[in-house]
Steps between C-alpha positions, in 0.01 A plus 500: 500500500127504362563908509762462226276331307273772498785776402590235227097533385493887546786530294400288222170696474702854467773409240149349356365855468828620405513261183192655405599836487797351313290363237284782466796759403621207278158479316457888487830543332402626195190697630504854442509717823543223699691607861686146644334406840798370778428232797582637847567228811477566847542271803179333634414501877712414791504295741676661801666191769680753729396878533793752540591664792720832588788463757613632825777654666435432862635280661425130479314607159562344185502670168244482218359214267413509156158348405524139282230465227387298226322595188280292294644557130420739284246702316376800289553855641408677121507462166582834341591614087760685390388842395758577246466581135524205237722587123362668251395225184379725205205434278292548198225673680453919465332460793684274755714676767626490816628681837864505575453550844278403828134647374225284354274567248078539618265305297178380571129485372312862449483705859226827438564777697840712573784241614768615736795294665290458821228363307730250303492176812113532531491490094488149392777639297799279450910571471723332240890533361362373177433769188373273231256771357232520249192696397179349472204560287397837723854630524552449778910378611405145702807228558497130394184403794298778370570698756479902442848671567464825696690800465461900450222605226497801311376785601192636290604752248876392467659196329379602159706515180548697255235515223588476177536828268183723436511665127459904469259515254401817290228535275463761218353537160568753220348583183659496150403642156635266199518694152346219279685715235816363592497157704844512680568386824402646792789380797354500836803482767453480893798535704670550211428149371325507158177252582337542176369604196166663398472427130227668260473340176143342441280687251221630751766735647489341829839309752489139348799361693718512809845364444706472841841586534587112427336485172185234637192678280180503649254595294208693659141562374365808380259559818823421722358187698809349437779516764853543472743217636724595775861613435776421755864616510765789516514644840139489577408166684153459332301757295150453332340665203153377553334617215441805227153602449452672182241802464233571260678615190379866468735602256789470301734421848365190721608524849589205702495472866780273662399381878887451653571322826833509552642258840824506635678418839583803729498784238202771360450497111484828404653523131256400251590667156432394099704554219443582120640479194465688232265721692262222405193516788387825652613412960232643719595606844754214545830569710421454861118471437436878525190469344188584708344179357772283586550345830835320663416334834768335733483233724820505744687154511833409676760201522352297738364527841721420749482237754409599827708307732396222742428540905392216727240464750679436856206232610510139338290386214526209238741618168296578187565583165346855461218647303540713210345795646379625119410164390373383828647156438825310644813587340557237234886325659769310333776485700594565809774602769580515846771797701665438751299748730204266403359694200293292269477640128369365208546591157130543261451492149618822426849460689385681760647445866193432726555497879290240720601529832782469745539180658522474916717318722402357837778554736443294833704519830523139562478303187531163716140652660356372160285230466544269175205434291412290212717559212767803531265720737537617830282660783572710732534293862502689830828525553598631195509894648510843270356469134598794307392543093750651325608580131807270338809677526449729774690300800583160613170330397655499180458608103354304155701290297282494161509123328622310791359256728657491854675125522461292803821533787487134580857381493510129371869477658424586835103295493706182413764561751187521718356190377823308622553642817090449568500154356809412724318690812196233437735229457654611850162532673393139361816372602424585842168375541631169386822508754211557752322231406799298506563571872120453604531144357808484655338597813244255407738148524611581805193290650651202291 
């Protein structure tokens, strides 16, 4: 009798354990990540009254016996978590993400040195199904413990954007003769836009004013110190007179010499011609600066530069915002997005695309090997076989959902059907302990 007693105790003690596990799923039901653990019973040890025994056809034999045991209740045989993916709850976060599927992000504090998949158990490095990301003051991507998140770098030389447009600039100057007889307009047209007038009409004979093409006046000194305000428009993207330096008046005709820069986007200024009227001003040598004293220089320019795409490092390394390489500083980030192969881009000031890095995904053989640590982390246990890094969306490990968190798969239904039929197990257990009691006391008055 006392032996039922002790199966009464046993069993109280396991549906114990299992109302812990109970409560924990309940209390981790709105953790993100979270995998729901499940209580497994086995039998405890037997007591065995009469051993079996095989029987025998000759004669006077008798046949076999089967062997009568006892057990003494019940008890653990493993507590394992179901390894299957929580739903998707979206969020505000550019940042946040998930894996639909079995792999696990690697984070962990900074390793030096090349890391590989074999080197990932003896790396202090830790595995999570949370992607609540963020960049910190360095740039580098870390999750909500300050943890770095590792992935795929860039390779050196690739990853870079386009640069924004370089000007073709050409430089030329001419030389013009103003009649001070008759002070008419000069036009001065490049490209076929006219930019300007060179007017003659103070009383020393020499060029008193330039008058743009917009009608501003800006009136320049007689020793030509004064510069000439930039004129924009027409088909040219930006052209410059930058300023008209007047001669020593040797005779009746002055000659003024116009400096011309002359900037556009992807095409050569070549045209630079003047007009007259009224045959007013004597044109030295202008059309196509033919004059031996007259030079035209030309910087080439284009569009843009284009981007040179990115490549990734196959070892594992912490995800950083790149350098510049022409400024030498970090790209300068405002917003940010994550593909669903892992890709991590960010957007800079100039509405640029700039790639970070690719994300990896720890793919493990046994995910029940794992070992649960504080928080949402696991470790690698010895059981948990093969660990293979792979990139999101290339097999069953898994891709990136961008702005989701991965919800915990505890099912309230089924915990709480577990929480009666535990409960009522306990009740059962403690019911027997008191029936035994019951008969020991009966056991007890029979002396009376």
């Amino acid at each position: 009798m006392v032996k039922s007693m002790f199966a009464g105790v046993s069993g109280l003690k396991a549906h114990q354990r299992k109302m812990d596990v109970i409560g924990n799923n309940i209390a981790n039901v709105n953790t993100w990540g979270y995998k729901a653990y499940s209580f497994n019973f086995q039998d405890s040890i037997y007591s065995t009254s009469v051993r079996s025994s095989g029987g025998s056809t000759n004669a006077g034999a008798y046949g076999g016996r089967n062997p009568s045991q006892v057990g003494y209740g019940s008890t653990m045989s493993s507590i394992s978590f179901q390894y299957t993916t929580g739903a998707p709850s979206p969020t505000d976060n550019d940042l946040d993400c998930m894996i639909d599927g079995t792999g696990l992000f690697l984070v962990g504090g900074m390793v030096n040195g090349q890391l590989t998949a074999d080197g990932i158990k003896n790396s202090g490095l830790y595995l999570s199904r949370v992607g609540i990301f963020s960049v910190d003051n360095n740039g580098y991507l870390v999750d909500d413990q300050k943890n770095y998140v590792y992935g795929y770098a860039l390779k050196e030389g690739t990853g870079i954007p386009e640069v924004p447009a370089k000007a073709l600039t050409s430089t030329g100057s001419v030389e013009i003769q103003v009649d001070e007889t008759n002070p008419d307009d000069v036009k001065v047209t490049i490209m076929g836009i006219t930019v300007g007038n060179v007017v003659a009409k103070d009383t020393a004979g020499r060029v008193a004013a330039w008058i743009n093409a917009v009608t501003h006046k800006v009136d320049m000194e007689a020793d030509g110190t004064t510069p000439v305000k930039p004129v924009t428009g027409g088909p040219l993207r930006n052209y410059t007179i930058q300023r008209g330096d007047i001669s020593e008046v040797t005779g009746a005709k002055p000659t003024v010499k116009l400096t011309i820069t002359a900037k556009e986007m992807g095409k050569n200024v070549t045209q630079f011609t003047t007009e007259t009227t009224n045959n007013a001003a004597n044109i030295t040598n202008i059309n196509n600066f033919t004059a031996p004293d007259n030079t035209w220089e030309t910087t080439p320019g284009q569009d843009y530069e284009a981007p040179i795409p990115a490549e990734f490092n196959e070892d594992l390394s912490p995800i950083q915002i790149p350098y510049d390489p022409k400024t030498g500083a970090q790209y300068n980030l405002q917003s940010y997005s994550i593909s669903d192969n892992g890709v991590i881009t960010g957007i800079d000031t100039q509405n640029r695309p700039i790639t970070l890095g690719q994300l990896a995904i720890v793919a493990v053989e046994n995910p029940n090997g794992m070992e649960k640590t504080n928080g949402y982390y696991f470790q690698l246990g010895d059981n948990a076989g093969g660990v293979e890094v792979v990139k999101p969306g290339s097999g069953a490990a898994g891709f990136i959902r961008s702005k989701y968190l991965e919800m915990p798969n505890v099912d309230l239904a089924n915990e709480f059907s577990n929480m009666i039929t535990t409960q009522r197990g306990f009740q059962a257990n403690s019911k027997i302990i008191t029936v035994t009691d019951e008969m020991l006391q009966e056991l007890v008055n029979m002396k009376r």
